[in-house]
Structures are given as C-alpha cells and as structure tokens.
N, C-alpha and C positions, 0 to 999 in steps of 0.2 A: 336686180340681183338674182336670174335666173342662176345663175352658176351657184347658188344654196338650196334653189329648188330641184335643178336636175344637175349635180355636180359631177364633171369630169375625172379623169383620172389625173389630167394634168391643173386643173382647177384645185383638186383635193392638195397635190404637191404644194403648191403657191398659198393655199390658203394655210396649211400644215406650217409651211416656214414664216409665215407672218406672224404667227400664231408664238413659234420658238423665242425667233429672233428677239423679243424683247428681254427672254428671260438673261440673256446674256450683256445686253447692253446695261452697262454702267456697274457690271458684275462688281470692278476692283474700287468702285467711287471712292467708299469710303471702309475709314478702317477696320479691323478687325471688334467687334463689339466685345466687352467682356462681361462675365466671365467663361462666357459658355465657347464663344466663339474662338476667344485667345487661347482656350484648354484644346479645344478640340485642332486648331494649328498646328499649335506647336508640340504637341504630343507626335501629328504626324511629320513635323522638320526634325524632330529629334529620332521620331524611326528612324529618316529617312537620313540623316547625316552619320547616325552611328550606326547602321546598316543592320541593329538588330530587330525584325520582323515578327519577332517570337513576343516581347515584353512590352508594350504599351510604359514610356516612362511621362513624367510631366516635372520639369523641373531638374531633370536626374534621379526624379525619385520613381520605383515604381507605381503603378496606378491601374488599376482594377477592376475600379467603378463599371465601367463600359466593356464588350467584349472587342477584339480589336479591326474588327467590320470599318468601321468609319475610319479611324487611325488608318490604314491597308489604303483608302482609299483619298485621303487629302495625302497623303505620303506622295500615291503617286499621278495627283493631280498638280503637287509641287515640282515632280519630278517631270512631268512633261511640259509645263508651263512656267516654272520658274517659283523659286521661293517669294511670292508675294500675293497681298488679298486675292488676289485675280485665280492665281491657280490653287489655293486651299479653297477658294469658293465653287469651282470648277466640277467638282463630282456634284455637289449639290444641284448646281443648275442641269448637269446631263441627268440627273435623276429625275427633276421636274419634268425634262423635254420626254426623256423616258415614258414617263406616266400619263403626260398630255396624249402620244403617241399609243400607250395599249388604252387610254380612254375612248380614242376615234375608234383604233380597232374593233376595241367590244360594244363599243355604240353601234357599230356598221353591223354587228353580226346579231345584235340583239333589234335593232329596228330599221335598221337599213345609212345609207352612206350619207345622207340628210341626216339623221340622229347621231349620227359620230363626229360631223363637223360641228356641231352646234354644242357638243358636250364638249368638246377638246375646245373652242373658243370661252365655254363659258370656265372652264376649270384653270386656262392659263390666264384668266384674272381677276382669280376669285384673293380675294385682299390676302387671306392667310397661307393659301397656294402659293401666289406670287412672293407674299415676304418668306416663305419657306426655302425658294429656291434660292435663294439670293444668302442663306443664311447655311451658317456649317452646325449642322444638325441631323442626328442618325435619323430622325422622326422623317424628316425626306427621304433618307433612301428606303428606310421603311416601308413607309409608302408606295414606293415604286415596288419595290418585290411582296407587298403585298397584294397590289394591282395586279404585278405579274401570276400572281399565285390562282386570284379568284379569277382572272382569266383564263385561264389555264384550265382550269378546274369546269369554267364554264362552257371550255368548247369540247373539253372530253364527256362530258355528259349533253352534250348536243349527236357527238358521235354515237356516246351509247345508246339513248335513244333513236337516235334517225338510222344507225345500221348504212348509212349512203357515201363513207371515208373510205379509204383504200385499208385494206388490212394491214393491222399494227399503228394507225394513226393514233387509237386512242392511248395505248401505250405510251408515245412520246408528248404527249399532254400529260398524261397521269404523272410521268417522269417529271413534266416543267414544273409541276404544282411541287411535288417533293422538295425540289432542289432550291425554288424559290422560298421555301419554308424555311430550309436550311439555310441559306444566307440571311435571311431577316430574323435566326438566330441567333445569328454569329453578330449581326450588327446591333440587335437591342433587347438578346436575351426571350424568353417566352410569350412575348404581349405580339407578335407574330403571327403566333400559334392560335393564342387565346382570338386574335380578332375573325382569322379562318376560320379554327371551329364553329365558331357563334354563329358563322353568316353561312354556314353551312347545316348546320346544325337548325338554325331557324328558318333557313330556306325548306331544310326535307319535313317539317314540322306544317311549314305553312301550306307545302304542297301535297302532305300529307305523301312524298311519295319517297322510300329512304332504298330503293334499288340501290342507287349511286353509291349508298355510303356501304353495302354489300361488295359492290362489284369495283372499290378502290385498293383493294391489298392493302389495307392499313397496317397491318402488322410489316409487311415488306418495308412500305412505303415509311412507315416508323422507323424502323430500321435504319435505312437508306440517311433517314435525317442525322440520327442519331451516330454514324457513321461520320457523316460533313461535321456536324454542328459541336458535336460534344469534346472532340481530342484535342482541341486549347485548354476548356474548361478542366478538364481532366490532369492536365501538364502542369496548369498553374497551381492546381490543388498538390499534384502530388511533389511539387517545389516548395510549398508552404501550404500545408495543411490547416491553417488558421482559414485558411480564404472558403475551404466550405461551409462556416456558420455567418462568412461576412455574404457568400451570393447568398444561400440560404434563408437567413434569417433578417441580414440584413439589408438586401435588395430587392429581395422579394415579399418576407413576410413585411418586414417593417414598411415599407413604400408604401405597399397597397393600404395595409391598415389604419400607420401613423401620417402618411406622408412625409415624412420625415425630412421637412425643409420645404416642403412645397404642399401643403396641409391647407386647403381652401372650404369651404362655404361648398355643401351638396350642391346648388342650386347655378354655382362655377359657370358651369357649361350651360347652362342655357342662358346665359349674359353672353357668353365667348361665341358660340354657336352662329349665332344672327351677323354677328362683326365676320366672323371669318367665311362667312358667303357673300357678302358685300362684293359686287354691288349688286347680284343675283338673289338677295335673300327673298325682297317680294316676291322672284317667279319660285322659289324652293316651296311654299307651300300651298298653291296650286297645284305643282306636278305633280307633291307629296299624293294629294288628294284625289286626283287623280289615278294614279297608279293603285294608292290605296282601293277606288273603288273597282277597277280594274282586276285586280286581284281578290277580291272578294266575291266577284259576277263572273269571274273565269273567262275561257275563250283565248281571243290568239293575244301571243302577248302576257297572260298573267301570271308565266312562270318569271318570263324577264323581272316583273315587276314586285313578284314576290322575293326575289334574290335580292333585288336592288335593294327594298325598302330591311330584309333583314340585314343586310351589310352596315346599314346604318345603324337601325335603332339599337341591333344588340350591342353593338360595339360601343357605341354611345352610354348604354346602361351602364357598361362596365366602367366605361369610365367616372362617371357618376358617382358609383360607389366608391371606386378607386378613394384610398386617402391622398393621392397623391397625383396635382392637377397642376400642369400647365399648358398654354394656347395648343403651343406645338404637338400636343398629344391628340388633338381631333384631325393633323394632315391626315390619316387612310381614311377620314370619311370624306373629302372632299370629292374626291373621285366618284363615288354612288352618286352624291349629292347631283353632284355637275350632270351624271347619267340620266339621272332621273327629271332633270331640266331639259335636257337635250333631247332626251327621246319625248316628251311632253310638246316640245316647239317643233317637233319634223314630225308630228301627225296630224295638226293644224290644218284645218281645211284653208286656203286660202283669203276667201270671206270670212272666218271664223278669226285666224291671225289679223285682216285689219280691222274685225271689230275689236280683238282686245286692245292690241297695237296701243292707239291715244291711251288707253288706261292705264295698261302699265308703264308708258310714256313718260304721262304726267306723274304716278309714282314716283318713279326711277329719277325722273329730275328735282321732286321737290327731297328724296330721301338724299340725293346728289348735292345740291346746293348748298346745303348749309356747310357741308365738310369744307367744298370750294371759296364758300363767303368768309371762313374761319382762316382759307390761307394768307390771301392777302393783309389783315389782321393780325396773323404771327410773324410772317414777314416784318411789317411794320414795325413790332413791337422789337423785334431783336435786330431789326437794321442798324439801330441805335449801338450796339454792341459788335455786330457783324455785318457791315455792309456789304458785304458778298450778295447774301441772299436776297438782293434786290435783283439778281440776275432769274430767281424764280417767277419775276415777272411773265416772263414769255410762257413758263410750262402753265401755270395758271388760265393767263388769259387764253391758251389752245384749249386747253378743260374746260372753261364755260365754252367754248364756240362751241368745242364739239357736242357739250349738253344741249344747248341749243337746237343744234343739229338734227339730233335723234329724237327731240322732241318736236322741230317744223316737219321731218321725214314723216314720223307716225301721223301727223296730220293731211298731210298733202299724199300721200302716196297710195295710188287704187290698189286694190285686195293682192293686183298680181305681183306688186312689187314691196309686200311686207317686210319683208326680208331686209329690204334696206332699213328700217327702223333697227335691227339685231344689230345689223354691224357698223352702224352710226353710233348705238349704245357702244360696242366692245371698243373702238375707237377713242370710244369717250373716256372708258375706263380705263383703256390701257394708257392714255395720256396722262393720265390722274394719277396711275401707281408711278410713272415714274418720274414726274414730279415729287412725288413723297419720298422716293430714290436719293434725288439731287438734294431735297429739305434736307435730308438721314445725312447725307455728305457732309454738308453746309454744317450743321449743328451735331456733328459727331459725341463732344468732348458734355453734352449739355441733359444726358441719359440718366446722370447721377451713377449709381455704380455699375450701369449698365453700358457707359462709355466708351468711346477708341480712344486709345493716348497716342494715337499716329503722330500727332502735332509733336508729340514731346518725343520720342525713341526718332521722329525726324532730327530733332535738333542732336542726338546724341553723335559721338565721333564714329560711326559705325567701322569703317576700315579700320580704324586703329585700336577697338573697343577689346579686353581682355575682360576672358570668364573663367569661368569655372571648366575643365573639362568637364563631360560627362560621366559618369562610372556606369559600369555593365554590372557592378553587383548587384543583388536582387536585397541586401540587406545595410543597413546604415555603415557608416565608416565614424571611426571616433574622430574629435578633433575640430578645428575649423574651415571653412572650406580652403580649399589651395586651388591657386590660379595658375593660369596655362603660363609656363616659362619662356614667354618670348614680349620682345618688346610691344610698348602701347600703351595706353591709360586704362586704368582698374574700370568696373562698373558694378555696381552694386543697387540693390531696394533697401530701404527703411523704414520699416513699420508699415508699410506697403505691396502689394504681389496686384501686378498684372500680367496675364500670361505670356500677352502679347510683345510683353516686354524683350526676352530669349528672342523668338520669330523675327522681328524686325532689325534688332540690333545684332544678333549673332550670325543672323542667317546661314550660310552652309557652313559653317563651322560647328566642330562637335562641342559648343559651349554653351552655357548658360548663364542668364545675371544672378550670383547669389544672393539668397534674403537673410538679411539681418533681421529680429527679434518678431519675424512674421512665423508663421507654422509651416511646419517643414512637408507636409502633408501626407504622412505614411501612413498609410491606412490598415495596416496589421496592429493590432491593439499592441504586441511587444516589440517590435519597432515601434512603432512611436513612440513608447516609453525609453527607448534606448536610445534614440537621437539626440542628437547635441544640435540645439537650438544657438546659431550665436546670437549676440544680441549687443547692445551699447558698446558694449567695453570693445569686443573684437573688429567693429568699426572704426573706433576711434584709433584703436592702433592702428588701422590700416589710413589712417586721414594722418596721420604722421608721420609713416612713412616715406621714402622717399618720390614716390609716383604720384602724377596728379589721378583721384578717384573723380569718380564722376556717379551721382547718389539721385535715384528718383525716390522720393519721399513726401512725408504730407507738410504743409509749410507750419504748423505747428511744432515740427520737432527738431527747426533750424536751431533754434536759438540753445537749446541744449549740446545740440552736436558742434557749435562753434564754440559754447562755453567749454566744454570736455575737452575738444580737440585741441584747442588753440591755435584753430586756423580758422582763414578768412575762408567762405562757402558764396559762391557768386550765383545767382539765380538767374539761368540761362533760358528756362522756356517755363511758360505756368499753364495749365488748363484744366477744366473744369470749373464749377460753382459751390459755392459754399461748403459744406463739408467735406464735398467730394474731388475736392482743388487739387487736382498734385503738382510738386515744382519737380524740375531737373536742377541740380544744384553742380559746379566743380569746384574743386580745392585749388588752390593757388593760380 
C-alpha cells in the first residue's frame, strides 16, 4: 500500500473518488423517512412547483421553523434530478462529498497529503457521517459550511502568520470564512456561529495567542454576514410581526433551554458520541490523547492540534448543555474527529503502525462482529414476513470476509506494508454501511413513525390524483379546502399527515393531499386559532359525492367512515405495524 505512504497526485484522485462514490450509491433506495425527511421534500417540491422562493410553505401552509437554506437547496436538487428520493437526497450527499473533500484539504495542509487521505477515508464512514449524507437534513450542509468556514479561517491564519502568500491572499480567506458563516445562517440559524466562535475562541485560549482575532475585521466581517444572513429574516418579520417572538423566543430561547420536543438526558451525547464514530471510535481516543499531549509539550504541530481538539470539545459542551438533543446535531464534529485520527495514522512510524496494527485489528473485529452476527438474525427473523431481505445475504457475507480480511492483513503484513490493514478495515466498513442501506430499503415501513409510506403513495392513482391547489397567501383562507377543477379521483389524509404523502403523489403539480381532522400546522399563534380544521363531517360529504376519493388513514377509523358515509371503502395497500399501520383505502 505504498500509494498511502508516498501518495501521488493521481493516487490521491482515485483514492478521493472511491472514497465519494459510495456516498451516492443507493442514494434513492428507499423512501423518504418521516417526519423530518417528508417535511424537508416536500416544502422544497412545493417551492419549486409554485415557483415562490421567498416563503418556505409545507402543506400549503406557511412554515418558519427553518430558515430557507435547505428548502433553496432540495428545490433545486429536484429541479435538476427530477422530483424523487434520489434528487431531494442529492444536496445532502454533494454536501458529504463537499466535507470529505475540505477534510483531505485541511488534513494535507495541517500534516501533510498522508494525513488528508487517511482523515477523508476515515470521515466517509464514520456511521453518523455516512447516514447524514444519505438523509435530508440542514445538519449536513451545516456541516459542510462549517468545515468550509474553519478552514478558511485556518489557512488565513497560516498566511498571517507565515507572511510567505502572495499579497491579498489572506483577504480572500478572511472573506471565505465570512460568507461561509453567512450561509450556515441562512440554513440553520445561529449554532453556525456559536460552533465557530467556540473553536476559535478555545483555539486563541489554548494558544494563548489572540493576534488572529485583532487582525479579522470582525466588525466588517460582521457586517458582511449580517448583510447575506439577515434580509429573509427581516422580510418575514416585517410580513408578520408575531414571528419575532416565535425565532426569538421560541427557537432559540426555548430549544436551547426547554428542548422543546427533543428534551434528553445531559449525559445524551456521550451514549450517541462513541455510535456516531463507529467504526473508528477505538482509534478516536488514542489520537484524542495524543494530540492532547502534543499540545500540552508544544513544538511542531501543537497548534494544529490545539484547533482540532477545541473544534470538538467546546462544540460538544454546548451541546450538552443544550436542552435540545438530537444524533444529527454532533455532524460538525465529525470532521475534527476524523482529523484528529488521520493525522495521528500519517505520523506513524512504520514499525510503530505494525506494532499497533494486530491490536486495533483485533479491537476493530471483535467491536465489528457482533453488529455483523445480529444481521443474519434480523434477517431471519423478518424473512418470515419479508422474504426479500434474504437477498442481504450476499452484502453480510462480503462484511465478515472483508472483517476477516483486515484482521489476517494486520497479521501477516511486514511494518512496510501497514497500511494495507487501514484499507482492508475502510473496505470492511464501507461494505457494512451499505448493507444497512439495503436493510433501511428492505424494512422502510417498520421505523414506527419514523417510516416511508412509499409502498402506499406507490399504490395511489398518481396521474390521475386530484388535490388541493396551493395558495400563495401567507395567511389562512375560511372554509373547506377546494379541489383543483379538472377531472380525476379526490385524495385526501385522515386523522393522519405524512409529508411525503403531497412529494410522491402530486409530484410537479402545484397540489397537495388535504388533511381531514389532523392539524393544520400554522405556526403563528393567530392563525392557528383562525383556521378551519376540517374534520369527520367534511370527508364524509366528500365520500358521497359524486367522485371516487381515495383516503390514507389509520385502519381504526374505517369502520366509522363507512358507517357515516354509507359507502363501501376498499383497502387497497397497508403498511406498517401495529399502531403505526396505515391503510390506503377508495370509495366505490
């Protein structure tokens, strides 16, 4: 494996695309998960069909929660790939490859082009990386323009210190850090901000040396954000002035303090932590340790390693405290993470890597194994139900060979060719995540509300499916909803909302499926009180109508809806388990 020890230019290429290419394969497998993933869609199919760019809506309704950074960007991952999983997944995976890509970069310029491959290898399959990319979530591109930011940041303070760039280089550094700031505004609000400062802020701390943060024009460079970042925020407020106590108070005070829906256990993230470096977490704290001391004893190298480790832990704190914890919120640390592994494996004396080599070998396979021994076992158990997934035979059994592999490698291989143990392991793992890919495909419907209803919006009459237009007001309409005037069969939800629902069945059309007696979702305290909820009765009129409807709902509240109606309701597709079972049901 010399080409890891003295790597080429065209080595780095080959090795960079190997590296990519997974994040993209099997991108559209499986359906849209809800609820996160159906919201985040179809907010951007309904930008993108009623061509308004300015108002984030969901449902027809407007929607605020998020600033419109991600919407902008599945809009037009739809728009060049087509309305389905594959292109609303799309920005997320070129954000991944994004991030893998300034990972090598800053690896190369912090330890050299052996530290950059080794960090882009271990971050595109690191467990929570990889399912980030694959998933529609600002917390990935996040990520990437926070990457982009602290990079940025970190070769303008290489300039400022070394004085050896062409004049004005560090200028257009200074500038990328800004602009990067500014968009990972606009995509998920201030925690952008907060995770820059922090790792800037504990980096000039650690080094005791705060020139940089004199010589950044912060007030400019303020500016400059506040410029990009703020005249959405500003627009929507001064369109409905209720929304500055809902960011204010209610997405920022309340989140952090209450968590408000997403409210965990302090202690959250160091459980989620160790899972989302899988299968890298044994070497994460070695390198930690390393670097650690590294930084403490000074010398070449301990500023890199003071930057890295504060990118981490302060971010980390904050989120800790944070009242409000999910997985996805540790993506911007996986990047130091990955860094601080990488550059630890490319200064590895070569006798030194194959003494540890067998040790973390054998680690790495017995922390490996069990996950692999558990699949064959779930397989089994739902073949019974799903005989598909007897086709995950094949991805399994190449996950033990390649474990195998990485572990007779670390054995047999003399000092010079250590290296082959790394990418027998990265082999191993990448085999492994997308296996759990194909599992995610296979057993979509089986997440509980965390689900894709693909199976069912498959079976709907999609060509011929009639919705709701959309409305461009920003404020409720009295009344029931009214349907598009042209022929076709009704579609409707019942006591039921899946996002995904609108995305698959209405596709480029400016429509949506209306909800009966679910919540209409206006998130301005007077709108919502102003909306008109339909519920039982305005269904039922519409199932007696002349038109056959076509109803996804929960199979509990058939028998009501046939009694009222007094029509026959034929149950065309079912999926999911037990409570969370929804049928598609049509009328005559």
């Amino acid at each position: 494996m010399r080409f890891l020890l003295e790597p080429t230019r065209r080595t780095i290429v080959l090795a960079l695309g190997a590296m990519l290419f997974p994040l993209f394969l099997q991108l559209g497998s499986r359906g849209l998960n809800e609820p996160d993933e159906g919201r985040y869609a179809e907010m951007g199919r309904e930008m993108l069909v009623t061509g308004d760019w300015l108002v984030p809506r969901l449902n027809g309704v407007p929607h605020y929660a998020k600033p419109p950074w991600i919407y902008w960007c599945v809009a037009v991952g739809l728009r060049v790939a087509g309305i389905h999983e594959w292109g609303a997944r799309l920005p997320s995976a070129l954000a991944a490859s994004a991030t893998v890509l300034l990972v090598f970069m800053l690896g190369r310029r912090m330890a050299g082009a052996r530290a950059g491959l080794f960090s882009a290898a271990v971050l595109s399959t690191m467990l929570l990386f990889f399912a980030g990319g694959r998933l529609i979530t600002p917390d990935m591109m996040l990520t990437a323009l926070v990457t982009l930011a602290l990079g940025c940041f970190w070769r303008w303070r290489e300039i400022v210190h070394g004085n050896a760039a062409p004049h004005g280089a560090g200028r257009f550094w200074r500038l990328g850090f800004y602009l990067a700031l500014a968009f990972a505004f606009l995509n998920k609000g201030p925690v952008g901000l907060a995770i820059a400062g922090l790792t800037i802020l504990g980096f000039c701390a650690a080094t005791r040396d705060f020139r940089a943060l004199r010589k950044m024009n912060l007030l400019r460079g303020l500016v400059l954000l506040a410029f990009i970042a703020l005249p959405w925020f500003l627009l929507m407020i001064w369109l409905n002035p209720d929304l500055a106590d809902f960011y204010l108070r209610g997405e920022i005070r309340d989140r952090v303090l209450s968590g408000r829906g997403r409210a965990k256990a302090w202690y959250y993230f160091l459980i989620i932590l160790p899972i989302a470096c899988w299968p890298w977490t044994f070497l994460a704290f070695p390198a930690a340790r390393r670097h650690w001391t590294r930084w403490r004893t000074g010398g070449e190298g301990s500023a890199a390693s003071a930057f890295l480790l504060s990118w981490v832990l302060l971010p980390f704190a904050m989120f800790t405290l944070s009242g409000s914890k999910l997985p996805t919120y540790l993506l911007p640390l996986m990047p130091p993470i990955s860094l601080l592994i990488g550059a630890w494996l490319a200064e590895m004396r070569p006798e030194r890597a194959a003494a540890f080599a067998p040790s973390w070998a054998r680690r790495a396979t017995w922390a490996f194994l069990p996950l692999v021994a558990l699949t064959p076992w779930f397989i089994l158990q739902r073949a019974f139900h799903q005989p598909s997934l007897l086709w995950l035979a094949p991805f399994v059994l190449a996950a033990l060979w390649a474990a195998t592999a990485a572990f007779a490698t670390a054995r047999v291989s003399p000092p010079a060719r250590a290296p082959a143990t790394f990418v027998a392991w990265w082999i191993c793992a990448a085999l492994f995540l997308q296996s759990l890919v194909l599992l995610a495909a296979r057993t979509e419907t089986l997440f509980g509300h965390n689900s894709s209803w693909r199976s069912l919006t498959a079976a709907a009459p999609r060509a011929r499916a009639v919705g709701v237009p959309i409305s461009l007001d920003l404020h409720p309409r009295e009344g029931p909803p009214s349907f598009a005037a042209r022929d076709g069969d009704l579609v409707a939800m019942y006591e039921c909302a899946f996002h995904s629902g609108s995305f698959a069945v209405m596709n480029d059309r400016a429509e949506v499926i209306p909800r009966y007696g679910s919540d209409t979702l206006w998130e301005i305290a007077r709108d919502r009180d102003a909306a008109v909820k339909p519920g039982r009765a305005e269904l039922v009129a519409l199932l007696r109508g002349p038109r056959r409807v076509w109803i996804f709902t929960r199979p509990q509240y058939l028998d009501e809806l046939r009694r009222d109606a007094g029509v026959p309701l034929e149950i065309v597709a079912t999926a999911g388990a037990e409570k969370h079972r929804v049928v598609l049901v049509r009328s005559r």
